[in-house]
PQR file of N, CA, C, O and H, with PARSE charges and radii, in Angstrom:
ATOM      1  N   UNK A   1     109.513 -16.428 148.319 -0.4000 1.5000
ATOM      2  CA  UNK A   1     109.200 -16.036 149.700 -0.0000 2.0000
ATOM      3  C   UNK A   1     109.420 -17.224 150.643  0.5500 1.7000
ATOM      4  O   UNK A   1     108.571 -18.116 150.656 -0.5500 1.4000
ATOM      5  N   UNK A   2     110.864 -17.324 151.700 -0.4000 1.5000
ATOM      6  CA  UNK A   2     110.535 -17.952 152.426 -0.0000 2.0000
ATOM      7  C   UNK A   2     110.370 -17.593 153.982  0.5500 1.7000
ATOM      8  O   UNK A   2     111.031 -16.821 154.678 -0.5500 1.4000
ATOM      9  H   UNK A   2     111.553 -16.600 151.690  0.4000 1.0000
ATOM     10  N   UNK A   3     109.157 -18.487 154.333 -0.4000 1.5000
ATOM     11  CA  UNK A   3     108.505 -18.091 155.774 -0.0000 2.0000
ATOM     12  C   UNK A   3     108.868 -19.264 156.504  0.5500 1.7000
ATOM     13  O   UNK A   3     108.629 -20.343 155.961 -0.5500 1.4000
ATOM     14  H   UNK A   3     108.620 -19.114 153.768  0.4000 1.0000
ATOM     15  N   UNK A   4     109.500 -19.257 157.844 -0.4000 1.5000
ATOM     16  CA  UNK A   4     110.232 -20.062 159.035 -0.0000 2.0000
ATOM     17  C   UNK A   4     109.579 -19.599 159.627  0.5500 1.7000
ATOM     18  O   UNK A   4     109.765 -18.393 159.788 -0.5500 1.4000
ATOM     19  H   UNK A   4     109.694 -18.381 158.285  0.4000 1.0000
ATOM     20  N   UNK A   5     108.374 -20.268 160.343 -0.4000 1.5000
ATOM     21  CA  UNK A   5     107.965 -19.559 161.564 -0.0000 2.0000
ATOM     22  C   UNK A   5     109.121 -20.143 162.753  0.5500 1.7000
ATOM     23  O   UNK A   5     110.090 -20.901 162.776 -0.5500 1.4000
ATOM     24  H   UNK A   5     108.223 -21.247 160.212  0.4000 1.0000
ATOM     25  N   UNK A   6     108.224 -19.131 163.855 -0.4000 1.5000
ATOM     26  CA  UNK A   6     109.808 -19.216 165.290 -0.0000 2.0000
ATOM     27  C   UNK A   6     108.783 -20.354 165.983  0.5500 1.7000
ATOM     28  O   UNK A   6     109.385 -21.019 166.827 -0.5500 1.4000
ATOM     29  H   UNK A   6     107.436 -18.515 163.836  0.4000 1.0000
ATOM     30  N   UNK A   7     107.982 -20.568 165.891 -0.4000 1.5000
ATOM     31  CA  UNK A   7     106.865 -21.785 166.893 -0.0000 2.0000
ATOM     32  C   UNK A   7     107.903 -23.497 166.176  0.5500 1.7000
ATOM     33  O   UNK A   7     108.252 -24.438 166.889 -0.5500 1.4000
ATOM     34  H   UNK A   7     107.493 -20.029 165.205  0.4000 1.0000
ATOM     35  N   UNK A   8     108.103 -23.391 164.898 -0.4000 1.5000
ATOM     36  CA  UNK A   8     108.884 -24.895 163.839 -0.0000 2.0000
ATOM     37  C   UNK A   8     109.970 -24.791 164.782  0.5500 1.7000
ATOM     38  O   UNK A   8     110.307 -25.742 165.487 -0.5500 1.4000
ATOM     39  H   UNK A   8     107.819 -22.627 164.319  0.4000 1.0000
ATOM     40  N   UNK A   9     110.576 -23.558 164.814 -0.4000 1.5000
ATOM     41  CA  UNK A   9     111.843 -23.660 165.159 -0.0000 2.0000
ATOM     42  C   UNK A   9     112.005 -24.543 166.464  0.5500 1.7000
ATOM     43  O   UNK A   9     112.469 -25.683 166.438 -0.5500 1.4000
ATOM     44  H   UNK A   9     110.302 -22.785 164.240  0.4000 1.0000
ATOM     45  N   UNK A  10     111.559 -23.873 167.649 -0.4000 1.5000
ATOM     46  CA  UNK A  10     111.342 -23.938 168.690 -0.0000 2.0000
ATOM     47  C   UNK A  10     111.319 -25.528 169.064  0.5500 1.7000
ATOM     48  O   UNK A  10     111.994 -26.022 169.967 -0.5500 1.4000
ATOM     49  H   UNK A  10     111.182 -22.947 167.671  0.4000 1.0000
ATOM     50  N   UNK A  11     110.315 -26.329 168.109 -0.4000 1.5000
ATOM     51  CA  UNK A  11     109.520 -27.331 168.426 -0.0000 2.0000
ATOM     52  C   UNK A  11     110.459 -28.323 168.034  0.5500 1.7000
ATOM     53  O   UNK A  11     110.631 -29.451 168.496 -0.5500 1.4000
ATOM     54  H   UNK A  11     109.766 -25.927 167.375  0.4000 1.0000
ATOM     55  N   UNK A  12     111.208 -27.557 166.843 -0.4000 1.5000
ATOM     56  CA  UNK A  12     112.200 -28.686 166.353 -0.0000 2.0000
ATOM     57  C   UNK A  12     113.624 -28.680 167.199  0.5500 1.7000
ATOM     58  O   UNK A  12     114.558 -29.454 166.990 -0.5500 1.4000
ATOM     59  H   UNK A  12     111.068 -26.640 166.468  0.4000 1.0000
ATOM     60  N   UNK A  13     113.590 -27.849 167.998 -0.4000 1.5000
ATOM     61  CA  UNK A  13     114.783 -27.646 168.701 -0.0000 2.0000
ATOM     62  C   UNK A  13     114.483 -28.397 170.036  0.5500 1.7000
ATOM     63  O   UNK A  13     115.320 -28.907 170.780 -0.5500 1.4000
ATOM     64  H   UNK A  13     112.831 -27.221 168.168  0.4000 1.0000
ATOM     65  N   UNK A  14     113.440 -28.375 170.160 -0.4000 1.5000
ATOM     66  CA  UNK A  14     112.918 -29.406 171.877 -0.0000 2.0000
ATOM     67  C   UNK A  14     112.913 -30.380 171.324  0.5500 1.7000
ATOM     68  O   UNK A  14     113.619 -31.156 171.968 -0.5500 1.4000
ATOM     69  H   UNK A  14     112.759 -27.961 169.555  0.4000 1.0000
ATOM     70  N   UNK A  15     112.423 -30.967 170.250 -0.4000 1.5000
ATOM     71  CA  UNK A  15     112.811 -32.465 169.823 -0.0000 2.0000
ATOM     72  C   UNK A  15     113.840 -32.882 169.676  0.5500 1.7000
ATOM     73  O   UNK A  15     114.081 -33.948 170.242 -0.5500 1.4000
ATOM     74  H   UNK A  15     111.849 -30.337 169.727  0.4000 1.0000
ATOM     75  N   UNK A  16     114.836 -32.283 168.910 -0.4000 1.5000
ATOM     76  CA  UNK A  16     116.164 -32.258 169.440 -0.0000 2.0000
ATOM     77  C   UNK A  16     116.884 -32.700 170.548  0.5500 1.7000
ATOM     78  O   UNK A  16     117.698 -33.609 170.712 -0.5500 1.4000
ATOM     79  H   UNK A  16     114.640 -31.417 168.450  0.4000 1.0000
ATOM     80  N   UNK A  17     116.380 -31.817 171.298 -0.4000 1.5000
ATOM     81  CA  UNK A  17     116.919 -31.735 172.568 -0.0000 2.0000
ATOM     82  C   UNK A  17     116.819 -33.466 173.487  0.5500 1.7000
ATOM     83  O   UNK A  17     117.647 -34.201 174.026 -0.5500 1.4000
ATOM     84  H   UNK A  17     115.719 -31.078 171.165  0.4000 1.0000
ATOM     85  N   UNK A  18     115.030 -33.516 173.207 -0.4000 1.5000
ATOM     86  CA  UNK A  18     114.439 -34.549 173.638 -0.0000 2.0000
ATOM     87  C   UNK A  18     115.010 -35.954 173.193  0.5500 1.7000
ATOM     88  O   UNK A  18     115.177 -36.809 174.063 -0.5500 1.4000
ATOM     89  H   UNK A  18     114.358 -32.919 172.769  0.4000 1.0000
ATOM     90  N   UNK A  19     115.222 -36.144 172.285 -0.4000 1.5000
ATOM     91  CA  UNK A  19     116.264 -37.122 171.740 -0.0000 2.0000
ATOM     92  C   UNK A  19     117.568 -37.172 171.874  0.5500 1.7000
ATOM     93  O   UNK A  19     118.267 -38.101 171.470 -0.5500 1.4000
ATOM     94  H   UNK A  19     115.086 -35.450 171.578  0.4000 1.0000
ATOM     95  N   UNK A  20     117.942 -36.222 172.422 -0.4000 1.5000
ATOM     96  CA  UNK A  20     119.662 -36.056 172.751 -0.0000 2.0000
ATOM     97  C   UNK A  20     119.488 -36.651 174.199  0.5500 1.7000
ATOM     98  O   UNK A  20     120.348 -37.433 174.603 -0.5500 1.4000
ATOM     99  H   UNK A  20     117.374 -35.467 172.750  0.4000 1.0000
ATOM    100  N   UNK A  21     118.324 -36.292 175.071 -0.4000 1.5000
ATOM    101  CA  UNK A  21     118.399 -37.107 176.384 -0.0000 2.0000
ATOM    102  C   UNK A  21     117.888 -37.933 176.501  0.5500 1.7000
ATOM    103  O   UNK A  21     117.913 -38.330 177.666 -0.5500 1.4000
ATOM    104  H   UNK A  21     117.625 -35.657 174.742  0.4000 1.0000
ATOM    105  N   UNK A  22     117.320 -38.547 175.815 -0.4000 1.5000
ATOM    106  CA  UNK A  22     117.201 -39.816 176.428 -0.0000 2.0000
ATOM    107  C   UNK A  22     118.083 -40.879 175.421  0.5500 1.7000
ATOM    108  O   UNK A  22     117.980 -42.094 175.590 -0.5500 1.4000
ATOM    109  H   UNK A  22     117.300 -38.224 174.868  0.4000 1.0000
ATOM    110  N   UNK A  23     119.063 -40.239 174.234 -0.4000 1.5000
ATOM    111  CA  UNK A  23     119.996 -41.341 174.021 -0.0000 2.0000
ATOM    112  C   UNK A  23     121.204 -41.413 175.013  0.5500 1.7000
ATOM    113  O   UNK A  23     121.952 -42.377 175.174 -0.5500 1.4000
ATOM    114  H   UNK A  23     119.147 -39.252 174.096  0.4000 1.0000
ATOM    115  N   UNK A  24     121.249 -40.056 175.720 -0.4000 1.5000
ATOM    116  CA  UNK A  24     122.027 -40.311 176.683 -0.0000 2.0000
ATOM    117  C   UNK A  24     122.134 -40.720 177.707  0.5500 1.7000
ATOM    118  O   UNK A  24     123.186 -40.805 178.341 -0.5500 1.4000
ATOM    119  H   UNK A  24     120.641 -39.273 175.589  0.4000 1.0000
ATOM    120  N   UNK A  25     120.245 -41.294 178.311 -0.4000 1.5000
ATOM    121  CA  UNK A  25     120.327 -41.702 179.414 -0.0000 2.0000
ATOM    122  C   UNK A  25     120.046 -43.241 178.914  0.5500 1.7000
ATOM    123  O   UNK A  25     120.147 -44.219 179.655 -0.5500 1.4000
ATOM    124  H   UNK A  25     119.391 -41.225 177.796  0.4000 1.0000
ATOM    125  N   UNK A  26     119.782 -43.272 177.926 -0.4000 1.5000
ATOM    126  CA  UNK A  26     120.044 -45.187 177.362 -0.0000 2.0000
ATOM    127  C   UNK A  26     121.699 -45.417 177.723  0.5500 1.7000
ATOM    128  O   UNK A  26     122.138 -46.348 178.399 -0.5500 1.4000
ATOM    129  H   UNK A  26     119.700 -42.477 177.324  0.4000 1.0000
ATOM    130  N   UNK A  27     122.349 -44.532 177.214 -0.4000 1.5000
ATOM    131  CA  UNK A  27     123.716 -44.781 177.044 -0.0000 2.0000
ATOM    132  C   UNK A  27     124.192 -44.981 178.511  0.5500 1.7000
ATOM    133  O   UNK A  27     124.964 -45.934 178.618 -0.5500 1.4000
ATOM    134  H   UNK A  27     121.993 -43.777 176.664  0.4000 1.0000
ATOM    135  N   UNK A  28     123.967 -44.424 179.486 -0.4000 1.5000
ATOM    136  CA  UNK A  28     123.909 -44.877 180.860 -0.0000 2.0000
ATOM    137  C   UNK A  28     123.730 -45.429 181.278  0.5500 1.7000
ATOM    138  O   UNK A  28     124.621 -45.968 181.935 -0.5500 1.4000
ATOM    139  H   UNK A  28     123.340 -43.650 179.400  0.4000 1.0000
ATOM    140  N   UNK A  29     122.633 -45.814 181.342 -0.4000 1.5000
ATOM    141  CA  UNK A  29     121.356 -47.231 182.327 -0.0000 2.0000
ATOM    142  C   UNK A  29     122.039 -48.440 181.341  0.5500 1.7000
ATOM    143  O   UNK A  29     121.669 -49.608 181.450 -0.5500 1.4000
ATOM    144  H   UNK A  29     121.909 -45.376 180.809  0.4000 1.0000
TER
END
């Protein structure tokens, strides 16, 4: 039985996200 809740998903996808911008605003500044 595997269970993925959609709340992991979510959370791991804004962290994601969250780390994609601000290596890109290092990569800038």
């Amino acid at each position: 039985m595997k269970r993925i809740p959609i709340i992991d998903i979510r959370s791991f996808v804004l962290l994601l996200i969250l780390v994609l911008i601000i290596s890109f605003v290092r990569l800038y500044s």
